[in-house]
KEDREN-896415 format. One line per field, with one value per atom (N, C-alpha, C): residue number from 1; atom name; x, y, z. Coordinates in pm, whole numbers, always signed. Example, Ala and Ser with C-alpha at 12.3 -4.5 7.8 and 13.67 -1.06 7.14 Angstrom:
BEGIN
resi 1/1/1/2/2/2
name N/CA/C/N/CA/C
u +1319/+1230/+1320/+1285/+1367/+1290
v -569/-450/-330/-225/-106/+3
w +780/+780/+780/+708/+714/+787
END
This chain:
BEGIN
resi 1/1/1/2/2/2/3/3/3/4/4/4/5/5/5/6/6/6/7/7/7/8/8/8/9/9/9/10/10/10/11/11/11/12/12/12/13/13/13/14/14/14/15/15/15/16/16/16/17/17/17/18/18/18/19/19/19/20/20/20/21/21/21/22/22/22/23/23/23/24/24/24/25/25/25/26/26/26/27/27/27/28/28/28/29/29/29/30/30/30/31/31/31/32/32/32/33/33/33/34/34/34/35/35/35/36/36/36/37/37/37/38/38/38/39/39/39/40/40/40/41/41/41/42/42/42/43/43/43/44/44/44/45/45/45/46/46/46/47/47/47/48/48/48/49/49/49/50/50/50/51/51/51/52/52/52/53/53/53/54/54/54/55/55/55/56/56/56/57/57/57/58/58/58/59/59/59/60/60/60/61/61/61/62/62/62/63/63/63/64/64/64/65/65/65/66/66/66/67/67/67/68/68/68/69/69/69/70/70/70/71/71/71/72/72/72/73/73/73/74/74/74/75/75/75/76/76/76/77/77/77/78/78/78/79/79/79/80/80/80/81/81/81/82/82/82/83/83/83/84/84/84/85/85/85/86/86/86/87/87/87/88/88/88/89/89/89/90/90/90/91/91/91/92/92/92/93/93/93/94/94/94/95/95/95/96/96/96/97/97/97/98/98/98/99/99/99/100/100/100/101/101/101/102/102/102/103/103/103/104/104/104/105/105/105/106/106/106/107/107/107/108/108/108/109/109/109/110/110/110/111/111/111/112/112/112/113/113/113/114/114/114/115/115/115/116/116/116/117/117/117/118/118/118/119/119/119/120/120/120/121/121/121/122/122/122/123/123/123/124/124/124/125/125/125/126/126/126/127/127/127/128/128/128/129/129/129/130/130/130/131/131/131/132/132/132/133/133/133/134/134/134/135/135/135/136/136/136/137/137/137/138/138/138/139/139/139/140/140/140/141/141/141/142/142/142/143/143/143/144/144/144/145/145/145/146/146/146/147/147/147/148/148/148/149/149/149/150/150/150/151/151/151/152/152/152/153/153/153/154/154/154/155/155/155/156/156/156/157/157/157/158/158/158/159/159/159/160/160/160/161/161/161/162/162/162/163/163/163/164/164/164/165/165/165/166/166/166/167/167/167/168/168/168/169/169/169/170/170/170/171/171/171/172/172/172/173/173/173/174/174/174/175/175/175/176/176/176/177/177/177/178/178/178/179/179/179/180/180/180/181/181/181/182/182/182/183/183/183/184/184/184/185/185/185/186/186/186/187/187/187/188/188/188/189/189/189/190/190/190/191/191/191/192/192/192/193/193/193/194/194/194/195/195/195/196/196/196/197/197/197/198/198/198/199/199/199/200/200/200/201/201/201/202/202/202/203/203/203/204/204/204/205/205/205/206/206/206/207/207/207/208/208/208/209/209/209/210/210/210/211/211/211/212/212/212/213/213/213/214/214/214/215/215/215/216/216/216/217/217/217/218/218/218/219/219/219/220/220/220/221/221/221/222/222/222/223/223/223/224/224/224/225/225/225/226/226/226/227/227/227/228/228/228/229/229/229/230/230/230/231/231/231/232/232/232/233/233/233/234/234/234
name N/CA/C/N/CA/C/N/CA/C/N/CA/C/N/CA/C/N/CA/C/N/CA/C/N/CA/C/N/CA/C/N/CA/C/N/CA/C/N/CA/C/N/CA/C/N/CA/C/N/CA/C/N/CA/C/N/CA/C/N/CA/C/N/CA/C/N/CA/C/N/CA/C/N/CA/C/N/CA/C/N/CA/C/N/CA/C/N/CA/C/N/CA/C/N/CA/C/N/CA/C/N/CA/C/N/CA/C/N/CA/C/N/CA/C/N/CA/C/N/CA/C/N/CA/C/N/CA/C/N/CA/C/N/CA/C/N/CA/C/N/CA/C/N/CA/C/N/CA/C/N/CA/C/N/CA/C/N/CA/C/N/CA/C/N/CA/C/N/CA/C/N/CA/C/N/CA/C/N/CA/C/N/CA/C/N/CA/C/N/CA/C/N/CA/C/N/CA/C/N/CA/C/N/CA/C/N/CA/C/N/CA/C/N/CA/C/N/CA/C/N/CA/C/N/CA/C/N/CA/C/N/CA/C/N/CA/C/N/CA/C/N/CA/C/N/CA/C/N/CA/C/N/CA/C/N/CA/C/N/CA/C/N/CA/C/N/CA/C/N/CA/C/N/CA/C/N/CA/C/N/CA/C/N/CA/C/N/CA/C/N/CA/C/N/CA/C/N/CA/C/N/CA/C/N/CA/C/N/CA/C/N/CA/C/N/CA/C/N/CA/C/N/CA/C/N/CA/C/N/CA/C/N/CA/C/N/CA/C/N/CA/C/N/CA/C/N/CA/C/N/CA/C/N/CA/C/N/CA/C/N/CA/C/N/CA/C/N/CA/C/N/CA/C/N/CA/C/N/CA/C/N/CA/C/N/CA/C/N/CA/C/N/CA/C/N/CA/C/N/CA/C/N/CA/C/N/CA/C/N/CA/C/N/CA/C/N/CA/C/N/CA/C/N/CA/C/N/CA/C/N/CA/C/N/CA/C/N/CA/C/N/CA/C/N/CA/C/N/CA/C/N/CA/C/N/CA/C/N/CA/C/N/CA/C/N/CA/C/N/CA/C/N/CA/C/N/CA/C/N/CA/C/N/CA/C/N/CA/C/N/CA/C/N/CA/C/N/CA/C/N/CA/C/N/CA/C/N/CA/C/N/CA/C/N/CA/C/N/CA/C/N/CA/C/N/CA/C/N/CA/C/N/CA/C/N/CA/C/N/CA/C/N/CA/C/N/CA/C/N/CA/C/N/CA/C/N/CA/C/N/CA/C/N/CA/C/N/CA/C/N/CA/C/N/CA/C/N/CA/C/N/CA/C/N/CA/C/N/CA/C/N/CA/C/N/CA/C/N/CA/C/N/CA/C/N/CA/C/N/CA/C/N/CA/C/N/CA/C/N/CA/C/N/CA/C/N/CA/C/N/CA/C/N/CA/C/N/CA/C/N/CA/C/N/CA/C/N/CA/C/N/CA/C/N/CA/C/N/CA/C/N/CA/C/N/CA/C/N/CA/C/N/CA/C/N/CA/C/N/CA/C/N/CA/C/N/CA/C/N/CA/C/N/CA/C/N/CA/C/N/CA/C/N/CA/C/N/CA/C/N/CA/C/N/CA/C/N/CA/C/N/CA/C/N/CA/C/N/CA/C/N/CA/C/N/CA/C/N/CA/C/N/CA/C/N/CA/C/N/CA/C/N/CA/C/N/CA/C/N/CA/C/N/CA/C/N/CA/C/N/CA/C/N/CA/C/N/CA/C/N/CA/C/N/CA/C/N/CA/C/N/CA/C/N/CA/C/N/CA/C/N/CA/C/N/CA/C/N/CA/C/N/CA/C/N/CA/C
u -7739/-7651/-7670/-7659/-7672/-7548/-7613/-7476/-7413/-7432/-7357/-7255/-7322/-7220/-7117/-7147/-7065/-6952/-6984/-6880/-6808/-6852/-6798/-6698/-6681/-6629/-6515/-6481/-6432/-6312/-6391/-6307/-6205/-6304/-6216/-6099/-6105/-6021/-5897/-5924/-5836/-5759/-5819/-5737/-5677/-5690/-5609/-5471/-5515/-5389/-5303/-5339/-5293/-5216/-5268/-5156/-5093/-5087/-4971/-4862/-4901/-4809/-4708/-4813/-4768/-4642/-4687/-4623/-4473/-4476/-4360/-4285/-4353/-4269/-4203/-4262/-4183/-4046/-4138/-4012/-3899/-3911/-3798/-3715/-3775/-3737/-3633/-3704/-3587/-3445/-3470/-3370/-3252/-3317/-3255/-3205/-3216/-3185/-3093/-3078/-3000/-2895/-2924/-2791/-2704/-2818/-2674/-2637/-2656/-2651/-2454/-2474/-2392/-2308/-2322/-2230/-2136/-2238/-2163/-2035/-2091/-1999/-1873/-1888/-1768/-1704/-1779/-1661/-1564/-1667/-1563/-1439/-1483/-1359/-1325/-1307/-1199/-1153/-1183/-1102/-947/-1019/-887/-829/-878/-784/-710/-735/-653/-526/-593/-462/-377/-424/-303/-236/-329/-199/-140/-182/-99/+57/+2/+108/+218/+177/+268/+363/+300/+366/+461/+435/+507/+630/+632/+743/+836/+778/+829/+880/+831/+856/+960/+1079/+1233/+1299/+1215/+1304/+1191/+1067/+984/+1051/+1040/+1099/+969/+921/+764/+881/+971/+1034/+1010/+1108/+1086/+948/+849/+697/+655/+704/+649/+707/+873/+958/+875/+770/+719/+586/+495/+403/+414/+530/+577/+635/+686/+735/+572/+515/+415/+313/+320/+196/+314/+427/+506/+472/+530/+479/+326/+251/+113/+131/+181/+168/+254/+344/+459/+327/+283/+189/+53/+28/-108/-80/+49/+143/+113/+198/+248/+105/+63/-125/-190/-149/-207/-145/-1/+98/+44/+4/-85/-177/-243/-422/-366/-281/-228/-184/-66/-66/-123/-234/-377/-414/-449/-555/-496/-342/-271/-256/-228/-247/-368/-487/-641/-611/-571/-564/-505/-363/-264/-289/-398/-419/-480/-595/-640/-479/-378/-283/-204/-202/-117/-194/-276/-384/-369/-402/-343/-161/-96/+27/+68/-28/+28/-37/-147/-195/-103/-95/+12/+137/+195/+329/+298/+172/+150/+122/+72/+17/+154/+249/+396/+479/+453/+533/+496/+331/+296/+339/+310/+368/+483/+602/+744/+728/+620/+694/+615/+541/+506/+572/+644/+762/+889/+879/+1019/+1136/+1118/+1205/+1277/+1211/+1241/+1310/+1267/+1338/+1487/+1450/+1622/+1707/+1677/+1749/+1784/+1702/+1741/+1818/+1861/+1975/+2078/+2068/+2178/+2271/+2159/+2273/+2308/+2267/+2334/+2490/+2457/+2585/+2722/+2691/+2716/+2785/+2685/+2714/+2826/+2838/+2929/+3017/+3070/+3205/+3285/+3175/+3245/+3289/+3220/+3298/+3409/+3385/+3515/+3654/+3674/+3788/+3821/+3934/+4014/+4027/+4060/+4114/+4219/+4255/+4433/+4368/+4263/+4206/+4136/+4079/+4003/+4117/+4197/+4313/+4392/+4409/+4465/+4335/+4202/+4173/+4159/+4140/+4131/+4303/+4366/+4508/+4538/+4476/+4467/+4303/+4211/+4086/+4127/+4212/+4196/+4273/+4355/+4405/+4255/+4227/+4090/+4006/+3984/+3813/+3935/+4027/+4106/+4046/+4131/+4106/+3951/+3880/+3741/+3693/+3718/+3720/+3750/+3858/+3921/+3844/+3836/+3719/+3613/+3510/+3388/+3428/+3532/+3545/+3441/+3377/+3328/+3435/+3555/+3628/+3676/+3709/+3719/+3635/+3490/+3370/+3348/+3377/+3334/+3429/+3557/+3683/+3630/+3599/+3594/+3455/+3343/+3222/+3288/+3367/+3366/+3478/+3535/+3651/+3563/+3458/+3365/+3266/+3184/+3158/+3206/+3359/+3433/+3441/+3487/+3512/+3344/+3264/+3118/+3092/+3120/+3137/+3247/+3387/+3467/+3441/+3504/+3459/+3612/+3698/+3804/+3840/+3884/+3882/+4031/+4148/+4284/+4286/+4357/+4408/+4536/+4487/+4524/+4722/+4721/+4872/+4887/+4911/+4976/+5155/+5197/+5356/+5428/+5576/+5588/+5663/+5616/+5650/+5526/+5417/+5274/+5287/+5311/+5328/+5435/+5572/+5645/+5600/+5530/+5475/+5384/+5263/+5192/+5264/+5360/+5457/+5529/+5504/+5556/+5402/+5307/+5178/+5212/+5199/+5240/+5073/+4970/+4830/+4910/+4960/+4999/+5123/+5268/+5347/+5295/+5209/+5106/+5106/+5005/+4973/+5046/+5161/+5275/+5312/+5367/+5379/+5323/+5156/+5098/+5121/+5089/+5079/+5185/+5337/+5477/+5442/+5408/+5418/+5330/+5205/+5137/+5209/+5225/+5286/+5397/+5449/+5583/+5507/+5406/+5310/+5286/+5198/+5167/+5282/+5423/+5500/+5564/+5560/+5561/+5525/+5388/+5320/+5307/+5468/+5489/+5519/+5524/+5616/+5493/+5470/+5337/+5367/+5240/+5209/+5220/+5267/+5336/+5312/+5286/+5231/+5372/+5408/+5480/+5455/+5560/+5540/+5643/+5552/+5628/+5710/+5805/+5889/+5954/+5973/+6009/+6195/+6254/+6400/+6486/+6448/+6504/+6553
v -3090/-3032/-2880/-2835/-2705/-2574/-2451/-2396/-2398/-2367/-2339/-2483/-2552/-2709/-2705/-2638/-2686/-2582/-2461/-2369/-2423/-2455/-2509/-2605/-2687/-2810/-2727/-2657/-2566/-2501/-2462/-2330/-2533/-2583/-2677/-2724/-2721/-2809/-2682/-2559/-2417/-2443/-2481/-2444/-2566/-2716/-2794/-2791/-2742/-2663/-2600/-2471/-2402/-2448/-2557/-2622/-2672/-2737/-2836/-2715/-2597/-2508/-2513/-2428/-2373/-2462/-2617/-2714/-2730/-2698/-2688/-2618/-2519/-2344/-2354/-2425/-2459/-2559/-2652/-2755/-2706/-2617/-2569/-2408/-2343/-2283/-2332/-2491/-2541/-2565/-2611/-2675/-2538/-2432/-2360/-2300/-2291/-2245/-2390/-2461/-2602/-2568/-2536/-2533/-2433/-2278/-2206/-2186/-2260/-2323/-2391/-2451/-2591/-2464/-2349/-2297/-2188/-2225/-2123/-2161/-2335/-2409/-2457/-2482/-2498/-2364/-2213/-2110/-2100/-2117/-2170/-2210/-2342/-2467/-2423/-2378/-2346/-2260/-2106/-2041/-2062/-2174/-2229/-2298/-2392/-2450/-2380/-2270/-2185/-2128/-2101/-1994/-2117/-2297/-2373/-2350/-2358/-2403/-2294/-2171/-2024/-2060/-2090/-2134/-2243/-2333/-2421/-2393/-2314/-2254/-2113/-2097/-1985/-2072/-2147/-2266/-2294/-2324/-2388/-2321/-2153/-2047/-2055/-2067/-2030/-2145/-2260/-2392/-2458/-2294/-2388/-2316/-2395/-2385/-2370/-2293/-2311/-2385/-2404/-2456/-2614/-2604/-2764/-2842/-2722/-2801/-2802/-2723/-2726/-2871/-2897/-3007/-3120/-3139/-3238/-3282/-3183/-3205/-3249/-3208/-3246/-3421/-3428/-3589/-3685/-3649/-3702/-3684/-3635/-3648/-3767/-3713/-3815/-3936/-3986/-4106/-4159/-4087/-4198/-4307/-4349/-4487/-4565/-4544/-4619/-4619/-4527/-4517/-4636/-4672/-4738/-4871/-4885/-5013/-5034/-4970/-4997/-5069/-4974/-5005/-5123/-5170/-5312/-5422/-5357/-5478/-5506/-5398/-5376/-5443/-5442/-5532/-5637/-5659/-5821/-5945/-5850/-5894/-5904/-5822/-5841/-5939/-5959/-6075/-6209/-6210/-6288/-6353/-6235/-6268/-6349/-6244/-6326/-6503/-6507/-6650/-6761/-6710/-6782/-6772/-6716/-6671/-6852/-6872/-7034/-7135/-7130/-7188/-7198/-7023/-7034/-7073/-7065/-7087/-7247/-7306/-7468/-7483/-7420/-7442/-7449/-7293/-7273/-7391/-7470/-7524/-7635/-7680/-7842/-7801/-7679/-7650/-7665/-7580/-7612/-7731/-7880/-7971/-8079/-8003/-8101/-8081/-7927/-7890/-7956/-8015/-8078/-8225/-8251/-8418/-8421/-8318/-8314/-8341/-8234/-8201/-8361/-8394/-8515/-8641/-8652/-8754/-8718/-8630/-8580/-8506/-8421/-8403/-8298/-8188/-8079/-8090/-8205/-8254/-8319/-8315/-8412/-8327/-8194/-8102/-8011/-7954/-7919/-8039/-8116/-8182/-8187/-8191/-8188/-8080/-7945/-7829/-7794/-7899/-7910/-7994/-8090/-8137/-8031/-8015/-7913/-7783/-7719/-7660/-7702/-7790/-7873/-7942/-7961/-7950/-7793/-7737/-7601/-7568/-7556/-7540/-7647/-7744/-7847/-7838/-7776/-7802/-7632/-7629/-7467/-7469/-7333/-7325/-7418/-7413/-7478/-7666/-7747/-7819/-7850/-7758/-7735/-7730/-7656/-7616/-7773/-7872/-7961/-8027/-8071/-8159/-8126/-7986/-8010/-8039/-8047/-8045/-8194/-8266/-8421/-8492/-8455/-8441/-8600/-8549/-8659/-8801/-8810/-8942/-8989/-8906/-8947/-8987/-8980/-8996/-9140/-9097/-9275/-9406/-9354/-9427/-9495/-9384/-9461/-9552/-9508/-9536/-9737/-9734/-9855/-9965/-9879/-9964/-9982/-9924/-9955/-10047/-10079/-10252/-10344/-10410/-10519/-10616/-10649/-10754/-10677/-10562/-10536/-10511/-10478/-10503/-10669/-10740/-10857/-10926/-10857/-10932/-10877/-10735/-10681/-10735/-10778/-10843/-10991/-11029/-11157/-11172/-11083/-11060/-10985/-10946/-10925/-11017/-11129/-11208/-11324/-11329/-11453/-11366/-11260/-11194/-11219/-11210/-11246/-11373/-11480/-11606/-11713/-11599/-11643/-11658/-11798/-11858/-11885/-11813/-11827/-11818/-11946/-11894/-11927/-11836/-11838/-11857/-11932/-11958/-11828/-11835/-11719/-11721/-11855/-11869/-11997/-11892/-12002/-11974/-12101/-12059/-12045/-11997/-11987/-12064/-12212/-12328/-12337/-12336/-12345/-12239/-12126/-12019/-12094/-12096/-12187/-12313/-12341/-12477/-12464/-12362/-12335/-12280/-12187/-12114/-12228/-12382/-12458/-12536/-12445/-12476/-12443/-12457/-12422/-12322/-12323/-12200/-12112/-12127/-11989/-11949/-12000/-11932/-11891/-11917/-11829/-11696/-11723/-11635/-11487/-11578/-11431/-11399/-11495/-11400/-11275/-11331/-11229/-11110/-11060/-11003/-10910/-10968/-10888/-10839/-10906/-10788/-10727/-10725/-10622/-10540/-10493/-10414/-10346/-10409/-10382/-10259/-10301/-10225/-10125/-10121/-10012/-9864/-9947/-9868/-9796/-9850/-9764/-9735/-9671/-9602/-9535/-9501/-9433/-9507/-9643/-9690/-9819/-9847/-9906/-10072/-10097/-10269/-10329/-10481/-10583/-10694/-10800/-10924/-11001/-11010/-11089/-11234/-11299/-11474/-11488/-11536/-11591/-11705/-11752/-11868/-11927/-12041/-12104/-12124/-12020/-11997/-12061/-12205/-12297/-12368
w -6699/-6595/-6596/-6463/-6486/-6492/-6518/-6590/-6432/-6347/-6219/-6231/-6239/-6220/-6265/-6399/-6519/-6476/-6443/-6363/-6246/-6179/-6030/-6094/-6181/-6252/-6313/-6404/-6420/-6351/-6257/-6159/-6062/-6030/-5965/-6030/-6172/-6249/-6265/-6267/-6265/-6127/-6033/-5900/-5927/-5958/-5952/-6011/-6185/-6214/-6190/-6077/-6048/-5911/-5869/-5713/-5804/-5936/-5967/-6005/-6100/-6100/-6035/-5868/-5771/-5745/-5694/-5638/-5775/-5904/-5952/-5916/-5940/-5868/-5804/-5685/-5549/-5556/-5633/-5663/-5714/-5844/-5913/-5838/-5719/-5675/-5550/-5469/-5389/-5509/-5585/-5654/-5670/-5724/-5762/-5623/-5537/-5374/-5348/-5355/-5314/-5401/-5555/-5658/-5584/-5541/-5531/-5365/-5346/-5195/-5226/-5320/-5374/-5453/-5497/-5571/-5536/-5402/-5291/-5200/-5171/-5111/-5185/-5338/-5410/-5479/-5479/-5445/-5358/-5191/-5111/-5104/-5125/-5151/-5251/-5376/-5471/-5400/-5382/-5304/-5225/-5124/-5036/-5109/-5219/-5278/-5417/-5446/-5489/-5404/-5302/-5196/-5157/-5143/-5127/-5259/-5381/-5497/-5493/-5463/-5479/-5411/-5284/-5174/-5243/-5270/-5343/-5459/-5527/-5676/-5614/-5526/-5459/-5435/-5358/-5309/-5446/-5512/-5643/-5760/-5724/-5839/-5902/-5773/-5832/-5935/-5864/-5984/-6106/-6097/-6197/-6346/-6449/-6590/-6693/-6718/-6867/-6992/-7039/-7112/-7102/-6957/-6980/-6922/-6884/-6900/-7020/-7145/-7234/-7265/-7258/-7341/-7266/-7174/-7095/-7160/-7169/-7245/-7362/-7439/-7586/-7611/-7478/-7448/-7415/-7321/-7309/-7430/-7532/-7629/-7737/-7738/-7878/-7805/-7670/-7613/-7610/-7647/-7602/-7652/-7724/-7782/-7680/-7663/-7566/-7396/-7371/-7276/-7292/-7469/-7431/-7439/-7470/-7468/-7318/-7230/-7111/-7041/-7022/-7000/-7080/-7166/-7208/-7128/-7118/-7073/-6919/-6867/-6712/-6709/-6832/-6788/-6823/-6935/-6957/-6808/-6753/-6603/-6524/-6512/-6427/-6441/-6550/-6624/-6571/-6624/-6582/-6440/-6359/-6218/-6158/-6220/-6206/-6221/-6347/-6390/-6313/-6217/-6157/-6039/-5934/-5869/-5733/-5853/-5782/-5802/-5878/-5897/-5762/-5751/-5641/-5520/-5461/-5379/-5387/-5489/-5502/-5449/-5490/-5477/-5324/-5289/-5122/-5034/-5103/-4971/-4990/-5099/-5097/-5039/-5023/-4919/-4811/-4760/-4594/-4610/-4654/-4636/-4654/-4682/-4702/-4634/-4597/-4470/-4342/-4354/-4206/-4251/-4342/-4395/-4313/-4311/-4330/-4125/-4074/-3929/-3862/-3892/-3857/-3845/-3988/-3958/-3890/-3846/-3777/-3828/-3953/-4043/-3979/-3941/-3878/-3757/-3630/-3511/-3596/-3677/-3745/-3763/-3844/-3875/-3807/-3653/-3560/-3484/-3449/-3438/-3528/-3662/-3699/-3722/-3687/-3652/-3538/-3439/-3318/-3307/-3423/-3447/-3529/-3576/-3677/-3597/-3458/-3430/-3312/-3246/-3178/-3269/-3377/-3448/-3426/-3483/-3499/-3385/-3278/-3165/-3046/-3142/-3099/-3170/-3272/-3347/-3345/-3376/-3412/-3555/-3638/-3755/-3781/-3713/-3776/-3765/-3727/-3730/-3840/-3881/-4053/-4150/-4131/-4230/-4215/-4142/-4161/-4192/-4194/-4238/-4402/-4391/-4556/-4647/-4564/-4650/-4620/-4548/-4563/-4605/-4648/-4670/-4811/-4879/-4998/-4921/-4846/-4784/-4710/-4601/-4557/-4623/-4746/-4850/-4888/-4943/-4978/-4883/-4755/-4631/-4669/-4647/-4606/-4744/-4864/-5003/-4985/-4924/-4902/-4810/-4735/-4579/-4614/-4761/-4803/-4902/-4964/-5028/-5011/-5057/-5046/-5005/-5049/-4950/-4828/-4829/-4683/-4564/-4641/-4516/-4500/-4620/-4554/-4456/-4493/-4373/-4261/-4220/-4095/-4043/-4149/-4077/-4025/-4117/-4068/-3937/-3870/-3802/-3643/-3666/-3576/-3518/-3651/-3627/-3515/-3551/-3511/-3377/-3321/-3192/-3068/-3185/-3091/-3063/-3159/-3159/-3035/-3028/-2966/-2827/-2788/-2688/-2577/-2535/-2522/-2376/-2299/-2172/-2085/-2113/-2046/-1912/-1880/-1738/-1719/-1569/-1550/-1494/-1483/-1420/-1549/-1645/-1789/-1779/-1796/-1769/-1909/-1895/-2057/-2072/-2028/-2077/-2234/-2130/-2233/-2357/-2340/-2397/-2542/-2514/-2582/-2689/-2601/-2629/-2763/-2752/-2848/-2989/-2930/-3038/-3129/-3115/-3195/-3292/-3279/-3333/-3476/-3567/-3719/-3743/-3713/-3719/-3625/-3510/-3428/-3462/-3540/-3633/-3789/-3825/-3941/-3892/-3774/-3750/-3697/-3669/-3572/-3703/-3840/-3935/-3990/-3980/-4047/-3989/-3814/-3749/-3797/-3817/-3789/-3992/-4030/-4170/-4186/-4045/-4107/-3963/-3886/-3833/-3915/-3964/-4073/-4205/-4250/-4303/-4272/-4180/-4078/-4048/-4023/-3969/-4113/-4233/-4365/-4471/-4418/-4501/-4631/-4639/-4772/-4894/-4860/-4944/-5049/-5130/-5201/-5145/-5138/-5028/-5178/-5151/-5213/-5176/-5287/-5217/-5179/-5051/-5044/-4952/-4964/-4934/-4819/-4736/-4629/-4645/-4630/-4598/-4536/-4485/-4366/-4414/-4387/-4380/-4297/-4232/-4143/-4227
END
């Protein structure tokens, strides 16, 4: 090789160096033009945000205390512990929440899915009627209507107490029965010869007995029912 080559080889490999330099130079000269580009813009902004806090602490001068910021700082360092408590108890509930989270997600859909169970069979059409009922008492009766049923409320629950008997539903079924059954057809010009006539039936003087002691019943209420015996006093 000759010496020129070996020079030319050389000097090429110098200038290559010398662009990578260059090309640092450059590089580290934007950077440094960008930094104080960037240090210019956050003098700036501190600036103004000095003259707000200026502004603020101006506001606040008269009721600020260095005492009791000191007694604050002094509370907040004895507390850290009560602080890294609190903050566990925080991620604890997080965590927690995380955990209950598909629960409730399960929970809410089986409500909407029972709530439609519910409007499907009619539950809801029931209960809006029944505060239609509800609301038509209330406006059928007066106070003094309430105030007497509750001051007779325990004779009433008796009453009905009595009428749910098993022998007294079966008398009144069977006393309904016989009324659907009955086949009864009066002449309309019966004289009270006939009338008379029957009244010497010994089933139709039973029967006027029963009638007159339970009217007799009926008419005194206060006084306690008694088995008594009819007798033929002729």
């Amino acid at each position: 090789m000759k010496k020129s080559d070996d020079m030319q080889l050389q000097i090429t490999a110098m200038n290559e160096k010398l662009d990578l330099l260059v090309a640092q130079m450059q590089e580290q000269q934007r950077r440094q033009q960008e930094f104080e580009e960037l240090k210019n813009d956050l003098t700036f902004i501190a600036k103004d945000a000095m003259k707000a806090v200026i502004a603020e602490l101006e506001e606040i001068t008269p009721a600020f205390n260095g005492a009791e910021l000191r007694q604050l700082l002094k509370r907040l360092a004895r507390n850290t512990g009560n602080f890294n408590r609190l903050l566990d108890q925080l991620e604890s509930l997080s965590d927690f929440a995380e955990d209950v989270r598909p629960l409730g997600k399960h929970a809410f859909s089986a409500a909407i899915s029972q709530l439609d169970e519910m409007d499907r069979k009619g539950y809801f059409i029931f209960l809006k009627e029944a505060m239609e009922i509800v609301d038509t008492v209330i406006t059928s009766f007066t106070i003094e209507d309430v105030r007497l049923l509750r001051e007779n409320i325990t004779s009433i629950l008796l009453t009905v107490k009595n009428l749910t008997q098993p022998d007294m539903l079966s008398t009144m079924n069977n006393a309904v029965g016989f009324y659907k059954k009955m086949d009864i057809d009066v002449d309309h010009d019966v004289s009270y010869r006939t009338i008379i006539k029957e009244l010497k039936d010994p089933e139709v003087k039973r029967g006027l007995a029963f009638l007159l002691e339970f009217v007799k019943s009926m008419a005194m209420p206060g006084e306690p029912l008694k088995h008594r015996k009819i007798t033929n006093n002729n």
